[in-house]
N, CA and C atoms as an extended XYZ file, in Angstrom:
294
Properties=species:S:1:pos:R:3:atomname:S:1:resname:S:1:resid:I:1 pbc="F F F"
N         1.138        3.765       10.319 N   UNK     1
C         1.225        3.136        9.029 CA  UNK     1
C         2.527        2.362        8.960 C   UNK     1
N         2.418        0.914        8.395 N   UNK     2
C         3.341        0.781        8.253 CA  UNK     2
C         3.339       -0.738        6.881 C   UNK     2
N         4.644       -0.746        6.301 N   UNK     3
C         5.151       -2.059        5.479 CA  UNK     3
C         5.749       -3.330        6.101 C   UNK     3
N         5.126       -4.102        5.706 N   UNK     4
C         6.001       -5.697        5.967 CA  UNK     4
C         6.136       -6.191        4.985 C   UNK     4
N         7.755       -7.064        4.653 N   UNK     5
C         8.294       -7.639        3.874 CA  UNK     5
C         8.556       -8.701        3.790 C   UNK     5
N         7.533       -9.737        3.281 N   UNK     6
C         8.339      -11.029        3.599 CA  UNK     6
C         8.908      -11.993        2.574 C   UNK     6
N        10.190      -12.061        2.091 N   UNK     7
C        10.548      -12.650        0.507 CA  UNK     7
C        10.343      -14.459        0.874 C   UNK     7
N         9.714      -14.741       -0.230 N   UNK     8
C         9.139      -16.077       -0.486 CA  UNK     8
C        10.217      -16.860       -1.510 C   UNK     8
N        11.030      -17.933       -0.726 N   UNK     9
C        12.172      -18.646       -1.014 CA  UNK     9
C        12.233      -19.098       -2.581 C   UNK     9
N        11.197      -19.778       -2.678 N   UNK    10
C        10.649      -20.613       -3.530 CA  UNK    10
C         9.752      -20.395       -4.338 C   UNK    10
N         9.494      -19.177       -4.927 N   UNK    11
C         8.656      -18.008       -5.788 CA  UNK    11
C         9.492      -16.873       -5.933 C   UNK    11
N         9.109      -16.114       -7.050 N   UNK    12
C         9.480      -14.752       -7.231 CA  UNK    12
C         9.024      -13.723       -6.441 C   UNK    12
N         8.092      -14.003       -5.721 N   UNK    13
C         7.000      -12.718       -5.242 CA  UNK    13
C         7.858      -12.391       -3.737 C   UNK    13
N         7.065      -11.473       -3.108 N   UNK    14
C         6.915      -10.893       -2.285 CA  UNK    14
C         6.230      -10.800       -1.258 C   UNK    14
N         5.762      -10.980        0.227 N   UNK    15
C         4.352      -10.817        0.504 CA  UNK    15
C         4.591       -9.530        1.394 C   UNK    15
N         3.723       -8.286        0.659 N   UNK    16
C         3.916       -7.180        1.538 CA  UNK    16
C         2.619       -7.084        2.289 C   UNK    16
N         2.761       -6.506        3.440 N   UNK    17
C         1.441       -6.309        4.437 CA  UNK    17
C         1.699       -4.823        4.479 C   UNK    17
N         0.538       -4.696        4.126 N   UNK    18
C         0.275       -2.943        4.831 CA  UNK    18
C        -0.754       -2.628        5.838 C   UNK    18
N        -0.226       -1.796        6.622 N   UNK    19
C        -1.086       -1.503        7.850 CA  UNK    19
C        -1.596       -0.115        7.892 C   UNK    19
N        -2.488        0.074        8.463 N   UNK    20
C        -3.226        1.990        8.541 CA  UNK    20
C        -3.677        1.875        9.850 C   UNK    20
N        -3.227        2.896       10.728 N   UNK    21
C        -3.754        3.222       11.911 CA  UNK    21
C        -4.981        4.230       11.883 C   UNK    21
N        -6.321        3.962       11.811 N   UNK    22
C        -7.377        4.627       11.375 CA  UNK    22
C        -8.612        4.560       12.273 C   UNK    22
N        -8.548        4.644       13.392 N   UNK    23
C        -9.542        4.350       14.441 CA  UNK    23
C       -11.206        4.919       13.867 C   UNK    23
N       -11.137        6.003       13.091 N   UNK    24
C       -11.881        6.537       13.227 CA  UNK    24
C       -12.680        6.326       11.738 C   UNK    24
N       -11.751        5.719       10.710 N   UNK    25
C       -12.178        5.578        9.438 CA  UNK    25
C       -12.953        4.662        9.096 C   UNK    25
N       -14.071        4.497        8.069 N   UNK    26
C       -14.735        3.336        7.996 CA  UNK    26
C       -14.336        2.361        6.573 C   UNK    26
N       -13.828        3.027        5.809 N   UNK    27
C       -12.672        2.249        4.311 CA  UNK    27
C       -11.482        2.528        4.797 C   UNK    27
N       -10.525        1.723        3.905 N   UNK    28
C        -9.085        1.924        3.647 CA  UNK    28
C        -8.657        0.913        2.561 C   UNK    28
N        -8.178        1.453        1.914 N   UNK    29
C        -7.450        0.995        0.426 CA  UNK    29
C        -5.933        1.388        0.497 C   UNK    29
N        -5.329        0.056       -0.240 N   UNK    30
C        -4.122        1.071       -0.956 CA  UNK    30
C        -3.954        0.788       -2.273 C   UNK    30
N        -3.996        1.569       -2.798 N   UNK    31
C        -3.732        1.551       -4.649 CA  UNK    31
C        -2.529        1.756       -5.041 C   UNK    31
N        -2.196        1.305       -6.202 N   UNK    32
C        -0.904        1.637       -6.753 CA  UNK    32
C        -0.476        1.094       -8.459 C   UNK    32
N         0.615        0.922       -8.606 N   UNK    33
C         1.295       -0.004       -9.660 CA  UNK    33
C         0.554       -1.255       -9.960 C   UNK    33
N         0.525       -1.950       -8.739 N   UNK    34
C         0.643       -3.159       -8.284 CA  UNK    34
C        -0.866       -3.899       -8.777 C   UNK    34
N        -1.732       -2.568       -8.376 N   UNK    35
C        -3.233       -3.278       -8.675 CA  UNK    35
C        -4.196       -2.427       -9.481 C   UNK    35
N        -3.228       -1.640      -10.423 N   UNK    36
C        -3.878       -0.933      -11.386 CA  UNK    36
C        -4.781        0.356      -10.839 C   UNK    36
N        -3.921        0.619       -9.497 N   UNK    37
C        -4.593        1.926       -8.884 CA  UNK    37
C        -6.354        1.466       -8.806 C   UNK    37
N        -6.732        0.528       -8.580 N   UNK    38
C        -8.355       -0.188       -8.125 CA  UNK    38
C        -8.231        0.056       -6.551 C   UNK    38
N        -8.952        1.109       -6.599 N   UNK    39
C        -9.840        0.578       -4.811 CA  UNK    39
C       -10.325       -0.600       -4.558 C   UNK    39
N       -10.572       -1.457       -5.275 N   UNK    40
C       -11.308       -2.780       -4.683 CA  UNK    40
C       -10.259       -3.740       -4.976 C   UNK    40
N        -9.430       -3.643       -5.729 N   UNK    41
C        -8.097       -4.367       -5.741 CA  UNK    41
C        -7.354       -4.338       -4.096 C   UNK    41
N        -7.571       -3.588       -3.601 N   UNK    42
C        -6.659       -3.067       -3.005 CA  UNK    42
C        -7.126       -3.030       -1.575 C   UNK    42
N        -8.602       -3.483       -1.080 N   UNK    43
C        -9.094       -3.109        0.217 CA  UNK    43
C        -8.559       -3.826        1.514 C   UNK    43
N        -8.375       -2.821        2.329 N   UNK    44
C        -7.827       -3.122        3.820 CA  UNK    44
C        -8.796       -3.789        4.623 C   UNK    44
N        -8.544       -4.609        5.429 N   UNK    45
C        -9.738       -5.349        6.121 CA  UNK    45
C        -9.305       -4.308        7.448 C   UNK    45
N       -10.589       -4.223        8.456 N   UNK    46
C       -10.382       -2.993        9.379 CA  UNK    46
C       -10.388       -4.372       10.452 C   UNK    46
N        -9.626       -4.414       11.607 N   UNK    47
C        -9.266       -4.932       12.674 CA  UNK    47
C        -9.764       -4.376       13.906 C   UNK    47
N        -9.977       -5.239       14.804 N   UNK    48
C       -10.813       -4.676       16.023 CA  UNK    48
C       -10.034       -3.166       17.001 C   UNK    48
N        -8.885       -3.769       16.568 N   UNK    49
C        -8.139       -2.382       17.590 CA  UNK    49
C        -7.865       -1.143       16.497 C   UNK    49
N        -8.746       -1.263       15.227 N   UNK    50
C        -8.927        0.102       14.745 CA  UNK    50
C        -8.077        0.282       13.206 C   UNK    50
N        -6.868       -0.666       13.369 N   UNK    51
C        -6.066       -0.787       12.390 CA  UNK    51
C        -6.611       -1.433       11.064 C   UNK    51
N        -6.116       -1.039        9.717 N   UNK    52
C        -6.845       -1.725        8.508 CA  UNK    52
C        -5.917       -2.673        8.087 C   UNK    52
N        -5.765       -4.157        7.537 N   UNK    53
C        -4.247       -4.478        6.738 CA  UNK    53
C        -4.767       -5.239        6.083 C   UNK    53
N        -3.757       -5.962        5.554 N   UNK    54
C        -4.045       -6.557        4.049 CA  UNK    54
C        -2.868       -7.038        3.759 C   UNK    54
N        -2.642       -8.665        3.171 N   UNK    55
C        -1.360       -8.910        2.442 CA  UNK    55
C        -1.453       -8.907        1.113 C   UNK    55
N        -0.624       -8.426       -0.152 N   UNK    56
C        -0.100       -8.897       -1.388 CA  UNK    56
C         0.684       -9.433       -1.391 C   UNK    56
N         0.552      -10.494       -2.340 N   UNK    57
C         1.503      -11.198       -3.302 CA  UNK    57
C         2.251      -10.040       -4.568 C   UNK    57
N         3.778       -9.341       -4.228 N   UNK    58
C         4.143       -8.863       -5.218 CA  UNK    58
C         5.305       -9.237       -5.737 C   UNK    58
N         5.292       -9.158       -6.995 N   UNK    59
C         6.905       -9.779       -7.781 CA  UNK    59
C         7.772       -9.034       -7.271 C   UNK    59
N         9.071       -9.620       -7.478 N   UNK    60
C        10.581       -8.733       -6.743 CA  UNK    60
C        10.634       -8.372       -7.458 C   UNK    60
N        11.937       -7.729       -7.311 N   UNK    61
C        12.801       -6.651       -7.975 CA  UNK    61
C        12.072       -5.662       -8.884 C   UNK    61
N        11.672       -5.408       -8.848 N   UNK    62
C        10.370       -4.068       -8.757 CA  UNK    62
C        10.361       -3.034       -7.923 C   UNK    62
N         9.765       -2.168       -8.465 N   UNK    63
C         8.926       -1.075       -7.571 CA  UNK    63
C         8.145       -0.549       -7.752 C   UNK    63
N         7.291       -0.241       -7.012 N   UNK    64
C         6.157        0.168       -7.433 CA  UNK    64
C         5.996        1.692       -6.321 C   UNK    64
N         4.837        2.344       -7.320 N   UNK    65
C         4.038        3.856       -6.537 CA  UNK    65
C         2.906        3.598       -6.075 C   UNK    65
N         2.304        3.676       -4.878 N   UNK    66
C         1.288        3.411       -4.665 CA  UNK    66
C         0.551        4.384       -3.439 C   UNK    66
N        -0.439        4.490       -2.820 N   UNK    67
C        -1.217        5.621       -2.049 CA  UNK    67
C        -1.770        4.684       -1.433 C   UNK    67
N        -2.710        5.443        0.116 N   UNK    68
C        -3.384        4.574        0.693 CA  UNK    68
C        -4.286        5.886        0.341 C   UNK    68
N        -6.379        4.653        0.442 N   UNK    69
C        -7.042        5.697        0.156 CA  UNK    69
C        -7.812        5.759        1.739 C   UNK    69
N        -7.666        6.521        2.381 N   UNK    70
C        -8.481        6.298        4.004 CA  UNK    70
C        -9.744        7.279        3.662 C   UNK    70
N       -10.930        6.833        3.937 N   UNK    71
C       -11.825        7.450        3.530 CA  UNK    71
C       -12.507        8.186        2.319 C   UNK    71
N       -11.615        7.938        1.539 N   UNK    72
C       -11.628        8.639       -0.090 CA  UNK    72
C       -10.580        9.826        0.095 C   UNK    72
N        -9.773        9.926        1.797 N   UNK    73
C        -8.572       10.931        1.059 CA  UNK    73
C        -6.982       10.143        0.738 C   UNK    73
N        -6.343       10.643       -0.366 N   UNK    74
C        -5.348       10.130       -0.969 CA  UNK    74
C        -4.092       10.363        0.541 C   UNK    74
N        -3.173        9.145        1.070 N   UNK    75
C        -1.945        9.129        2.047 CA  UNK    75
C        -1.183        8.729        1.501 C   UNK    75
N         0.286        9.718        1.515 N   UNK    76
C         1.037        8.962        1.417 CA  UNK    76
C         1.365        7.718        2.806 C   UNK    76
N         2.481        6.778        2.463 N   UNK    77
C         3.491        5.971        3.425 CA  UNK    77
C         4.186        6.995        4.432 C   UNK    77
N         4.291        7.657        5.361 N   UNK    78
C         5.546        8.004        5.487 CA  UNK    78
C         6.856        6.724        5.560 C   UNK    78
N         6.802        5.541        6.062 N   UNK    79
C         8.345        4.375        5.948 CA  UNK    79
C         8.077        4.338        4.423 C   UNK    79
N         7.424        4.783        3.627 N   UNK    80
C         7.995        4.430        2.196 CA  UNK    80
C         9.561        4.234        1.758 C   UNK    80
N         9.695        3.357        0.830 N   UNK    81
C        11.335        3.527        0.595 CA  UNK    81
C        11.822        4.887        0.102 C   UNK    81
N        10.953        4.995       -1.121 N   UNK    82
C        11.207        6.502       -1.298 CA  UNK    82
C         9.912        7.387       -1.887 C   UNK    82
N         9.910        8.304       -2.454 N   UNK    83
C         9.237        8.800       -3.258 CA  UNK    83
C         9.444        9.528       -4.274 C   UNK    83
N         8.189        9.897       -5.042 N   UNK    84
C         8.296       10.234       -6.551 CA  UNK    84
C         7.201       11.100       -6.526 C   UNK    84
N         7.326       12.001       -7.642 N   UNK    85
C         6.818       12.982       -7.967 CA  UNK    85
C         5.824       12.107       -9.171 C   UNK    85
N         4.715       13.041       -9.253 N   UNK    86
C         3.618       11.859      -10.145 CA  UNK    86
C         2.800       13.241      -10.789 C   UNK    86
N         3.478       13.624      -12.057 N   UNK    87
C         2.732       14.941      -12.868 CA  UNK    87
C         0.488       14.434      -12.709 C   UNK    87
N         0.604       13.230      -13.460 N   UNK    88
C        -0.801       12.434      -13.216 CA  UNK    88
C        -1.714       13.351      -12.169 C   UNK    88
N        -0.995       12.941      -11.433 N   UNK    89
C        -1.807       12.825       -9.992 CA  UNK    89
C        -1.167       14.496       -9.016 C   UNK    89
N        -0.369       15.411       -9.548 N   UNK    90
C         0.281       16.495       -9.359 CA  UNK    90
C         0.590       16.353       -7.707 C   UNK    90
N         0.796       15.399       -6.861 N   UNK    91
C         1.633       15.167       -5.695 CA  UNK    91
C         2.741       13.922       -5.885 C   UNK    91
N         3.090       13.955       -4.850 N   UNK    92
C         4.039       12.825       -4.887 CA  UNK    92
C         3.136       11.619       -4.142 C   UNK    92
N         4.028       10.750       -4.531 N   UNK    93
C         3.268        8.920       -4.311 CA  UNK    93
C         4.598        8.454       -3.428 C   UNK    93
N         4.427        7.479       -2.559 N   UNK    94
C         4.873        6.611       -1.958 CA  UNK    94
C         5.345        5.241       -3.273 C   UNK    94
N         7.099        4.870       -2.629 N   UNK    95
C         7.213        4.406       -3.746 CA  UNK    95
C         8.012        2.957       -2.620 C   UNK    95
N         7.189        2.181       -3.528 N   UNK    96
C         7.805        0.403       -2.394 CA  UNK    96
C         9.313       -0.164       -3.241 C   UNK    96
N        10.230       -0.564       -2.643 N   UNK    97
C        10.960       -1.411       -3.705 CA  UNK    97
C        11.292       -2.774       -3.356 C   UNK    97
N        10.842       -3.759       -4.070 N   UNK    98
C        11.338       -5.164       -3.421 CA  UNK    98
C        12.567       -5.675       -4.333 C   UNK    98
């Protein structure tokens, strides 16, 4: 699993890529802040060597909580920047900061 960051000069946003190493999975989502916690907001396209990714457009200076959903089970990030405790959802969430 992993985050890419790429800040866009000439806009406010962000473009983060997320990746899932999931050979074996047939979905992957990541939900969060960002897209109103929507699985379909959020779907990973699956890649031939097994991996799922996906870019957003997200505003800076922000942060957001967000999960990946691999198969319908909830992952955290481990490279998350940090994390947070989420009463909601009674685990902790992966938390991005741009």
């Amino acid at each position: 699993m992993s985050i890419k960051k790429q800040f866009v000069k000439t806009k406010p946003v962000c473009k983060v890529t997320f990746s899932v190493e999931a050979k074996q999975a047939a979905s992957a989502s990541v939900v969060g802040d960002f897209n109103g916690w929507d699985l379909a907001e959020g779907v990973l396209s699956k890649l031939k060597n097994g991996t799922f990714k996906a870019t957003f457009d997200l505003n800076k200076d922000a942060s957001y909580e967000f999960k990946y959903v691999i198969d319908g089970q909830f992952v955290n990030e481990p490279g998350a920047d940090s994390f947070k405790w989420n009463d909601f959802a009674g685990a902790e969430n992966s938390v991005l900061s741009i």
